[in-house]
C-alpha positions as CSV (number, residue, x, y, z in Angstrom):
1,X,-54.3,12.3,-70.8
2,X,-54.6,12.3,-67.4
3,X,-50.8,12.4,-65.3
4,X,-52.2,12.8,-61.8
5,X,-49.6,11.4,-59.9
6,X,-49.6,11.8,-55.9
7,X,-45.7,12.7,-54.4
8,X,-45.7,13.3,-51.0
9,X,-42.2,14.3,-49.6
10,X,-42.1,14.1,-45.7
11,X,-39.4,15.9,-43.9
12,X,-38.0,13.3,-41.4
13,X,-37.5,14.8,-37.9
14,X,-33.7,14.8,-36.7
15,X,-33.4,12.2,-34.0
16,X,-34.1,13.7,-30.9
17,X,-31.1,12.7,-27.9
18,X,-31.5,13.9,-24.8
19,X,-29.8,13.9,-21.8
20,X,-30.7,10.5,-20.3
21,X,-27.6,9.6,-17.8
22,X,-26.2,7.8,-20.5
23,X,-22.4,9.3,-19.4
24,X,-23.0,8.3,-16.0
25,X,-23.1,4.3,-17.2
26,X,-20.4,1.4,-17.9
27,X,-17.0,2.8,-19.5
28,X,-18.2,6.3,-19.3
29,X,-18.6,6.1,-15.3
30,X,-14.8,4.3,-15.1
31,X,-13.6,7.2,-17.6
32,X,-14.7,10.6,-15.8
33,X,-13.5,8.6,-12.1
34,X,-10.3,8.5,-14.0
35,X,-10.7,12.0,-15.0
36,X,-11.4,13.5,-11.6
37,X,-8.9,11.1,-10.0
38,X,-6.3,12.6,-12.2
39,X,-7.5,16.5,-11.9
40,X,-7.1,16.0,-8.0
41,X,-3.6,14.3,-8.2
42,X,-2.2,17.3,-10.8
43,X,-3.5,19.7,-7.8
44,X,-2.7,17.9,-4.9
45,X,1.1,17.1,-5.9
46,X,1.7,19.9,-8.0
47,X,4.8,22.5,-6.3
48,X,5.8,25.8,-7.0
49,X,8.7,25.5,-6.0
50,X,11.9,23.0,-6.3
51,X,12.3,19.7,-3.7
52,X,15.8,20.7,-2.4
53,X,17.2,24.7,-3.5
54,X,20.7,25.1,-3.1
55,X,21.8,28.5,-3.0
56,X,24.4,30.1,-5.5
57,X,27.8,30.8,-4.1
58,X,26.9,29.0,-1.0
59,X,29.0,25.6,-0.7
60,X,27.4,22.7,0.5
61,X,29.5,20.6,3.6
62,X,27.8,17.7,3.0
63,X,28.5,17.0,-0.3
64,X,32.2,15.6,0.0
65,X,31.5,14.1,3.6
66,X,31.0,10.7,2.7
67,X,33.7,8.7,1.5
68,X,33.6,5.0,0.4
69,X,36.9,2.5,0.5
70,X,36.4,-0.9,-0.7
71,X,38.8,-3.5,0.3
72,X,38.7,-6.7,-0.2
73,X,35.4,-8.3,1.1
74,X,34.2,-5.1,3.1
75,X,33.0,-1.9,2.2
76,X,34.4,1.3,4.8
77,X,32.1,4.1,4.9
78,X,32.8,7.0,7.0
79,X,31.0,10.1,7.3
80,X,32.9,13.6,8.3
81,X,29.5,14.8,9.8
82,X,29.2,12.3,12.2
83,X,32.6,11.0,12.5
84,X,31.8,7.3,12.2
85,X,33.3,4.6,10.7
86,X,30.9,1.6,9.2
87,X,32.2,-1.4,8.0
88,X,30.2,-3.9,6.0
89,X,30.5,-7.6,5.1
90,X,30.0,-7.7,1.0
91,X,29.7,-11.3,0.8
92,X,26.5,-11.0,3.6
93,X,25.8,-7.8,3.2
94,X,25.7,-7.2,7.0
95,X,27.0,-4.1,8.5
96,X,29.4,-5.7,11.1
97,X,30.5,-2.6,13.1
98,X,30.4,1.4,13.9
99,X,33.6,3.1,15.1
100,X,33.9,6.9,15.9
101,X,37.0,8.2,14.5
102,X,37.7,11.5,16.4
């Protein structure tokens, strides 16, 4: 008997990718714009400190300076640190005069 048999077992080679500008196409090209849009935003906009500190134990004048009076169809705005008086029209919205009140 005679049980020549011929088995020949090849070792297939991993694909081979290289670098071929294939990030630098279509959606990938629109993705890493996005990406280095947003990196330079986070930077450019990013503060180390608060907008507007207000010191502790240091009272603000201008907090209570404004005062607002509605009556009837106007609004009356005045304002202690200018000493003005505004008066608007609600139904036009218009502001119809200024008057200093010291």
């Amino acid at each position: 008997m005679d049980n020549n048999v011929n088995i020949s077992i090849t070792n297939p080679q991993p694909e081979e990718r290289g670098f071929k500008g294939e990030y630098l196409t279509g959606t990938w090209l629109v993705i890493w714009i996005v990406l280095i849009i947003v990196f330079v935003l986070f930077f450019i906009t990013r503060q180390d400190a608060g907008a507007y500190p207000i010191p502790i134990g240091a009272p603000n004048p201008s907090i209570n300076s404004v005062q607002t009076i509605v009556n009837q169809d106007k609004i009356y705005i005045t304002n202690a640190n200018t000493g003005l008086l505004s008066i608007i029209d609600t139904k036009t919205d218009q502001l119809k005069s200024i008057l200093p009140f010291r």
